[in-house]
N, C-alpha and C positions, 0 to 999 in steps of 0.2 A: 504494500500500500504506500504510495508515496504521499509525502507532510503536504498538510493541505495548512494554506496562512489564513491566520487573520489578524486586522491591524485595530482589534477593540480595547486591547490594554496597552500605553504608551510605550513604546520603545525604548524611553530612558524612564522607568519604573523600583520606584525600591518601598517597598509597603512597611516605612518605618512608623509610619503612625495611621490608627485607624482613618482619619480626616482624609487622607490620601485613598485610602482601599474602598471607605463605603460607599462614594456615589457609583463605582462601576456594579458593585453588587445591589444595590439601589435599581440602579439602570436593567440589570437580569430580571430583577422580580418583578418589574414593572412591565418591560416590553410585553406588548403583543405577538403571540404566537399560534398562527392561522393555518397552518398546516404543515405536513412531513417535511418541508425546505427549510421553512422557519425554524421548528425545532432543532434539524441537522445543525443550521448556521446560529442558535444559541446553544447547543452542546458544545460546539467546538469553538467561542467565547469564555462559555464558564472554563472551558478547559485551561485557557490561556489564564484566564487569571487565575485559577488553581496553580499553576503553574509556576508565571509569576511571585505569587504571594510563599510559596513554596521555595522558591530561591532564595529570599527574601531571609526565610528560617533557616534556610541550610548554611547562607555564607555565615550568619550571627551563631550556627551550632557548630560548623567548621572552626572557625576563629577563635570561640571561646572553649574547644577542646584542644587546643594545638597550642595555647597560652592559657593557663587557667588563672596565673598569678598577673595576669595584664587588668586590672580594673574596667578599662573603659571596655576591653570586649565583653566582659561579665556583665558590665553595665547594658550594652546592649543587644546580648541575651538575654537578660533578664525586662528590659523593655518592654520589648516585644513578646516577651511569656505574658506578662501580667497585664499589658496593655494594648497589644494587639490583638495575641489571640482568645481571650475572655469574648470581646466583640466580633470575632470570628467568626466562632464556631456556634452562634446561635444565626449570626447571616448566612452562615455554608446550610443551617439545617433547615431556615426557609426556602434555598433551593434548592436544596434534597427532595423539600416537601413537594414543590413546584416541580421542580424533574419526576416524580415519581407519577404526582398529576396529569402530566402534558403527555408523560409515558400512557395512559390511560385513554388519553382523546386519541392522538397521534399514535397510529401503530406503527412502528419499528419492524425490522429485521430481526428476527431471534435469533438468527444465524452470529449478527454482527452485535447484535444490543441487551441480549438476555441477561451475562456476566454483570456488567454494569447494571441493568434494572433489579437484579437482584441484588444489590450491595447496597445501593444503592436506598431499597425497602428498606433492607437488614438496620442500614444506621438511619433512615427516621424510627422505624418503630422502639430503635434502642435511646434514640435522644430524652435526655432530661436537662430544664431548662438549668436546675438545684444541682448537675453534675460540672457544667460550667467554673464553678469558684474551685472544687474541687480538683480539676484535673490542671486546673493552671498550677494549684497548690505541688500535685504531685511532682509538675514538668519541675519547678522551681527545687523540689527535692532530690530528685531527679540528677541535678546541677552539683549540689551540698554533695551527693554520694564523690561526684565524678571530681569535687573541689577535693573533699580529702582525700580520695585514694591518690590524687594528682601531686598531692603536698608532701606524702610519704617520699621521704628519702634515709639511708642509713650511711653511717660513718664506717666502713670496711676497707680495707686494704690499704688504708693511710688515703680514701680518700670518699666525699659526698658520693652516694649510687642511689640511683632510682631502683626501685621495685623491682621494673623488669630489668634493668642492667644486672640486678643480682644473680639472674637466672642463668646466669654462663657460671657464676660458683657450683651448683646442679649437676654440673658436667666435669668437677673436676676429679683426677684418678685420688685426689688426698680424702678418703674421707673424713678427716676431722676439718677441714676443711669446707665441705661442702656440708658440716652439722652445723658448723659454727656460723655457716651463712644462711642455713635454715632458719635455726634459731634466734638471729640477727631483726630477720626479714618477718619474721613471724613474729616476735617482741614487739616490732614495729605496729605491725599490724593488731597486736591485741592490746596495745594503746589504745586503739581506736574502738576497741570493741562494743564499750557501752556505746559511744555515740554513733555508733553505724548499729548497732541492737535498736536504740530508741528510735532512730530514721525508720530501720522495718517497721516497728510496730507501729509506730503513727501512718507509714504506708496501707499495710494492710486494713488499719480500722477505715481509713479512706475510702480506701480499694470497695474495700466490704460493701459502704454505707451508698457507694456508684451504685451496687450491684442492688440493693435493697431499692434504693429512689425508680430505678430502673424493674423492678416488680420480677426479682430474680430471688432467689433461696440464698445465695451468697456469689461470691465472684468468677466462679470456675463458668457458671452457666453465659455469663454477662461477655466474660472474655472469649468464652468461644463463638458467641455472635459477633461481638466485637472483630474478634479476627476474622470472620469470614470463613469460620471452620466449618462448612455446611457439605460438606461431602465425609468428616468422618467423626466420631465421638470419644468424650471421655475412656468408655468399655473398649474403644480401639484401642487407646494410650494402656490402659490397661493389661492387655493382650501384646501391647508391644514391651510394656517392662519385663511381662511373665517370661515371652520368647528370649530378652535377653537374659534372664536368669536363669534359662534352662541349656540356652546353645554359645553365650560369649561366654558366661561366668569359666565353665569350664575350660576355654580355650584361655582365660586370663588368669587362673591359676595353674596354669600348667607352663604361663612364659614367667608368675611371679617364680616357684617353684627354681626354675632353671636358671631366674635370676639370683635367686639364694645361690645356689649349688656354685655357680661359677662366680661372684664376689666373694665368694668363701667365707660368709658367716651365716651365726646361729639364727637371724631373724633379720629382715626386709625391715628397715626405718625410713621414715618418709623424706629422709635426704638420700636413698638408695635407689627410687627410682627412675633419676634423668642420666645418669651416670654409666658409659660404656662400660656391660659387665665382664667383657674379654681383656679393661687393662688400656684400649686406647685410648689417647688422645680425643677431646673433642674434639667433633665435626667443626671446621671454619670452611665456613661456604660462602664471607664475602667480609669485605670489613667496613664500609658503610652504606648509608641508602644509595648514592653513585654507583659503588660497584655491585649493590645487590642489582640494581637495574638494569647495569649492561650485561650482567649475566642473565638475568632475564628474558631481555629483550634476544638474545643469541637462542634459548630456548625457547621463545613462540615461534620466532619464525621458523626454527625446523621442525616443530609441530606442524605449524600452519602458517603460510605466508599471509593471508589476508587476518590471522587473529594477531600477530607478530602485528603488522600494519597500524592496529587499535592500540594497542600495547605503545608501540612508540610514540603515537602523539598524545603519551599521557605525561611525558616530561622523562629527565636525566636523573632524578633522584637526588637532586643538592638543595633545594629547596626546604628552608626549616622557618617560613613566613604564614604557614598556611595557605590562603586564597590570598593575600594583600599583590601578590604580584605575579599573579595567573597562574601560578603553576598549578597543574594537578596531582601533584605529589606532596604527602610531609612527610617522612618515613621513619626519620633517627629518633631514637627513644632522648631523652631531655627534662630535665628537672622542670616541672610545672605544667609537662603535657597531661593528656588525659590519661587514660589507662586502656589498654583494648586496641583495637583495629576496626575500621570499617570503610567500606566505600557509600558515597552519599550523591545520587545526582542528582547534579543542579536544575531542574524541571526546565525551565525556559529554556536557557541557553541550550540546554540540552548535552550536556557534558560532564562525566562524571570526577569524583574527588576522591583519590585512596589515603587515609589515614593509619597509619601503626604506629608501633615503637619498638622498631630494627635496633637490636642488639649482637648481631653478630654470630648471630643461632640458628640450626638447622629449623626451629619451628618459624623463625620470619622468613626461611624460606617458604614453607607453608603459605604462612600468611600473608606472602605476595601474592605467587601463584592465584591463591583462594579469591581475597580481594579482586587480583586481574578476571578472577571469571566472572563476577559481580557486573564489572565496568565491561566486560563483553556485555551480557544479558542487555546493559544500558542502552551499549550501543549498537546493537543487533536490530532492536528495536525501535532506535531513535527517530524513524519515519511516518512511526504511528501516531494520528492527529488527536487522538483521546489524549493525553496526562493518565487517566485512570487505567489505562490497557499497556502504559509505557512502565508501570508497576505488573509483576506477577505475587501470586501467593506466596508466602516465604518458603511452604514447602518446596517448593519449586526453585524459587531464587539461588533457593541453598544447591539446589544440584547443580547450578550455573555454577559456582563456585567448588563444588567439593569435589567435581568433577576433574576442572584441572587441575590438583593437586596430586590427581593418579594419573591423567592421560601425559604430564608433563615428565613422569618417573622416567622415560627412556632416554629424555636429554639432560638429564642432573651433570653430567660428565662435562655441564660449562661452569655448576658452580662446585665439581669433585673432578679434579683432573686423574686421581689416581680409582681407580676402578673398584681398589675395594673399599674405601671410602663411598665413591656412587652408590655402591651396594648395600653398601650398610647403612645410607639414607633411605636407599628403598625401601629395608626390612623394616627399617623406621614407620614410614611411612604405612604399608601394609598393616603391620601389628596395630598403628595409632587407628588406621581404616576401623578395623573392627573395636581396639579397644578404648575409645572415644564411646562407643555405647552404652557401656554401664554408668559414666558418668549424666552422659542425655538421660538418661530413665532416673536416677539419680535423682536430679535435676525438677525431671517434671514431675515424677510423684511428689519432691519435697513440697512443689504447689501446688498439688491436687490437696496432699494434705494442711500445710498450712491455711487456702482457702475455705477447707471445709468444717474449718476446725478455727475460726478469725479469733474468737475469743479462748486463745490456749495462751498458756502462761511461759515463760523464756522455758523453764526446763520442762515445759512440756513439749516444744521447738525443739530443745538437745536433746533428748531422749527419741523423739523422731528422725532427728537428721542421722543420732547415732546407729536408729536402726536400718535406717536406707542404709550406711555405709555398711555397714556388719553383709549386706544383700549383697550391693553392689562394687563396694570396693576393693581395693587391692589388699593382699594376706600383709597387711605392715602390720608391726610391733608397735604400739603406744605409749606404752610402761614408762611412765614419769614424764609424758608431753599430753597428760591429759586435761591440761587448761587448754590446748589449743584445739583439739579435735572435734568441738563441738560447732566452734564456730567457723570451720573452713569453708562453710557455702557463702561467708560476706566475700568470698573474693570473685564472686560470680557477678558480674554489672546484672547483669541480666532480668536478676532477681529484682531491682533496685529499678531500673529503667524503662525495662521492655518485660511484664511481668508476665508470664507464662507463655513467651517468645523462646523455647526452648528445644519442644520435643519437635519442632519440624529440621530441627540440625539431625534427627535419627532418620526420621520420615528419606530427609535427602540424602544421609549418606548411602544407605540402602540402592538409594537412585542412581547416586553417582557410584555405586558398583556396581551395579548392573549396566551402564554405559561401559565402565573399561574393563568388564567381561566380555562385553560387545567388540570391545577392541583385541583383545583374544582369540577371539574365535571367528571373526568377520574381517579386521584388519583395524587399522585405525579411521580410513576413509568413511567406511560407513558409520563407524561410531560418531566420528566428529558430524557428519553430514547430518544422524539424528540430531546430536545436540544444539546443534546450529539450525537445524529447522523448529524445533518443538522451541527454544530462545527467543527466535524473529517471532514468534506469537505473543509476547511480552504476555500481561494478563486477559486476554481477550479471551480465553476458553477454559473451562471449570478443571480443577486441577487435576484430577482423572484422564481429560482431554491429554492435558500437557504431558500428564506422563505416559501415557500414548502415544504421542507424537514426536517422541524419545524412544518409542518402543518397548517401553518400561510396563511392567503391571504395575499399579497403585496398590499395594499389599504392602505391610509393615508388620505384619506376624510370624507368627510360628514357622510356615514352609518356607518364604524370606528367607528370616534370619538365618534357618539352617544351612541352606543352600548358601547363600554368601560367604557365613563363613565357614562350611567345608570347603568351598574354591580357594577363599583366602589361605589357608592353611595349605591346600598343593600346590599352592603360587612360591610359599613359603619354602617347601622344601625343596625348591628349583634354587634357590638362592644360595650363593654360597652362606655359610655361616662368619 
């Protein structure tokens, strides 16, 4: 489909203050709309200032996570939380109500407009005018999680290290060494503990009281309308933790196991598992955001030359400004950035932002890769005239991204010149494929059950999270670090930000192994060719569709998980050790 224009929102546009934004939306609720042409040509107006107004958020949430110690970007982030979008989001919901309307006079294409008519329903019938103060309340909290974890730094090695900089200690052969920087890092962090404990609970009484105002039993039901979850249920996530505890558990106890046996001690402590168990060296796969990029960029292109092509004019990796001076890269980790990784596109322009914090670690390699498949999806789809269909489901999203982090395994050899180094990124990579799953189920039971459960008391929360781990985690020894064990889920943003934004990272990895099993067995052409078809549909078809159109089943159970990771584990013993 090629970008169809319109010139209803001004071309030099920045919606810093409502006075600017509400006559166009004004203008929407108001025009005359007389049949199928009309309504086409104000779809594709809202779209624009959706848009618009949407970049507007992203360069103010760019900026103020890539400096969090900068005042004036904070300042206006926080602006526009409390004073733009308050009056937003009850304007977006008049024309939600008005599009759902016109959808009713005016019939549409089901073909092209179903998607959006139904999300469209899903968030009027979900709007409350009372949820409004509240969710500005939460964005603004939201901020506070990402200020502190942003402020955490520790005095190590004779010098200041951030959080993630610590995480190359992890990997060192000295284990006292990589205890003394566990315990360092983690001291740090249970500083914080109370006041990242009272941030939850004042979240979730919030969360809750959304979900009540909203005529919901509590927040699990609210969020799954909310997200647009309307192809699968709670009882699915359920059925997906079961399957992992029945088909990864044991493939994860049998590499902790092997990890005992060959570090040569009596018990797994939670500085034992980043750490090469044969004795070598850690992986160095680049030494800044520059050269993580040109290494990069040398593996899309012999992937793929047209995904290589997207990849390069995302920028050279030197850039530590944020957006101030167009780049679309921040990469290097930095005292006062935010914590996490993400890519963010900018809706109008139409061009995407990759943020991390590149430490010099086999897993930023990940984290590029991952990111780059994000900014594919973006721009895969960058010609579609909706904003609403240039967004997919996240289950979906996520396989754009988890995707090339395996289809890219067979060129690692530009950031591992020595072979068994590449190799032993791969095995990396492979084991993390599968064993990243117990922590997803982890993850989203601990939300099913803190949701269901709003009024439970802090050790009624430990006691819980102790029990998910005891299911799902790794065989480590505790014995005298049990101040810290209860509270390892505050390192999760996710929890904090994006609240039960979790289990669709299992949904899609599932996804994205089944594409580079495709590549296995078919070649890579036809793999890449599904992924890049089933992408260019950005969100315009129900996400079953999309994973169709990948070739994928939409399954996240039992026969799944088994089947993935029995392949994974014959993948496994093709590798050297």
């Amino acid at each position: 489909m090629t970008q169809m224009m319109t010139d209803f929102v001004p071309a030099e546009f920045d919606a810093y203050s409502w006075e600017i934004v509400e006559p166009l939306y004004t203008e929407l609720q108001n025009r005359p709309v007389e049949s199928v042409a009309d309504f086409e040509r104000w779809l594709l107006d809202r779209s624009e200032l959706d848009a618009a107004v949407s970049e507007s958020a992203a360069k103010r949430y760019v900026n103020m996570t890539c400096d969090t110690a900068d005042e004036a970007k904070e300042k206006a982030y926080l602006d526009f939380v409390e004073n733009v979008m308050p009056k937003l989001k009850p304007a977006s919901f008049e024309l939600d109500k008005r599009q759902a309307a016109l959808a009713e006079v005016h019939a549409m294409p089901a073909e092209r407009y179903s998607v959006m008519e139904r999300d469209v329903k899903a968030g009027v019938e979900l709007y409350r005018d009372e949820n409004v103060p509240i969710q500005t309340e939460l964005a603004k909290m939201g901020q506070q999680y990402d200020a502190t974890i942003g402020a955490m730094t520790v005095e190590f090695d004779g010098e200041e290290k951030t959080l993630p900089q610590m995480g190359t200690y992890q990997e060192s052969q000295d284990r006292s060494v990589r205890e003394q920087a566990w315990r360092v890092t983690s001291d740090r962090r249970l500083a914080d503990e109370e006041k990242l404990s009272q941030l939850y609970d004042d979240m979730i009484e919030k969360r809750h009281q959304m979900a009540l105002n909203a005529g919901f039993d509590n927040f699990v039901g609210y969020a799954f309308k909310a997200k647009g979850r309307f192809d699968y249920t709670p009882e699915m996530c359920f059925a997906f933790h079961d399957a992992i505890e029945k088909h990864v558990m044991p493939f994860v106890k049998r590499l902790d196991a092997k990890r005992t046996a060959e570090l040569g001690v009596d018990s797994l402590r939670p500085w034992d598992l980043s750490v090469d168990p044969k004795g070598r060296a850690p992986l160095k796969p680049f030494t800044n955001g520059a050269d993580l990029v040109a290494k990069t960029r040398t593996v899309f292109d012999r992937l793929d030359p047209k995904l290589g092509a997207m990849f390069r004019s995302l920028g050279d990796g030197t850039n530590d400004q944020g957006l101030s001076n167009g780049d679309l890269l921040d990469l290097d980790s930095r005292k006062g950035k935010a914590p996490g990784g993400y890519q963010y596109m900018q809706d109008r322009s139409r061009v995407p932002f990759i943020f991390m914090n590149a430490a010099g670690l086999h897993r930023d390699v990940e984290t590029m890769v991952h990111e780059a498949g994000h900014a594919f999806h973006s721009m895969l789809c960058v010609d579609e005239p909706l904003v609403h269909y240039r967004e997919s489901p996240i289950e979906f999203a996520e396989v754009a991204s988890m995707t090339m982090e395996l289809l890219t395994m067979p060129y690692w050899d530009a950031y591992y010149p020595d072979p068994s180094d590449a190799d032993r990124a791969r095995r990396k990579q492979m084991e993390g494929s599968i064993g990243l799953l117990p922590w997803i189920a982890t993850i989203d039971a601990f939300q099913h059950w803190v949701y269901t459960n709003p009024e439970h008391t802090r050790d009624e929360r430990a006691a819980a999270w102790l029990g998910l781990d005891d299911r799902f985690g790794h065989a480590v020894d505790w014995a005298g670090l049990e101040a810290y064990r209860p509270f390892i889920w505050q390192r999760q943003s996710h929890l904090y930000g994006v609240p039960f934004y979790y289990v669709e990272y299992g949904i899609a990895q599932l996804g994205a192994l089944g594409i580079w099993l495709k590549s296995l067995e078919e070649g890579e052409g036809p793999a890449l060719a599904a992924y890049t078809k089933a992408l260019s549909l950005g969100g315009s078809r129900p996400l079953p569709e999309l994973f169709e159109a990948a070739d994928l089943p939409f399954d996240f159970g039992d026969a799944t998980v088994a089947r993935l990771v029995e392949r994974v584990e014959k993948e496994l013993e093709k590798l050297p050790e």
